[in-house]
N, C-alpha and C positions, 0 to 999 in steps of 0.2 A: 477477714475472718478465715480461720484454716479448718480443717476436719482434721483429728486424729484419731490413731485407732491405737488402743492402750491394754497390753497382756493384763489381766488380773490374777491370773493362777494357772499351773498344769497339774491336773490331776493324770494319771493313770497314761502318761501321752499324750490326752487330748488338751487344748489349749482355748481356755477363754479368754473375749475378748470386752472391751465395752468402747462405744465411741461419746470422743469429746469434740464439744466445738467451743474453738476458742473466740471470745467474743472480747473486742477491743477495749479498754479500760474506759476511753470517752462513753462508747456506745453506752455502758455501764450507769456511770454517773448519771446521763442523758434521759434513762429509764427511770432512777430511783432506787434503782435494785441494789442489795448489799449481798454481801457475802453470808450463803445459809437461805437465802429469797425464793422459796416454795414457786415453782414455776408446770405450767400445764404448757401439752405442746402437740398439734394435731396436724396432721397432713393434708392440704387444701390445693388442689387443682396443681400438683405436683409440687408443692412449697412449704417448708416447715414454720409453723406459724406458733412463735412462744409465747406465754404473756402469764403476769404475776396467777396465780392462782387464788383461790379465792380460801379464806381461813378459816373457817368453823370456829363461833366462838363455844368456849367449857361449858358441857352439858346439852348439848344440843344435837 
């Protein structure tokens, strides 16, 4: 898996940024996860911990 750090815009001089982690295609499969896969992700004893999020159904 790699970290990258990707420009999204410069306004005014200043420069945003956002980070991506790139996650391997097996890993992928592996999980179930598709492209578009609503994901939550929280920081645990210094380790980023992703996993499906949960969906709310309509109207509720």
């Amino acid at each position: 898996m790699r970290l990258q750090k990707q420009k999204t815009r410069e306004v005014g001089g200043k420069k945003y940024f956002r980070w991506t982690v790139v996650i391997p295609p097996k890993k992928i499969v592996e999980l179930g996860w598709d492209e578009g896969t609503e994901l939550e992700s929280k920081v645990k004893k210094e380790r980023l911990v992703l996993k499906r999020a949960r969906v709310k159904a309509a109207g509720n």
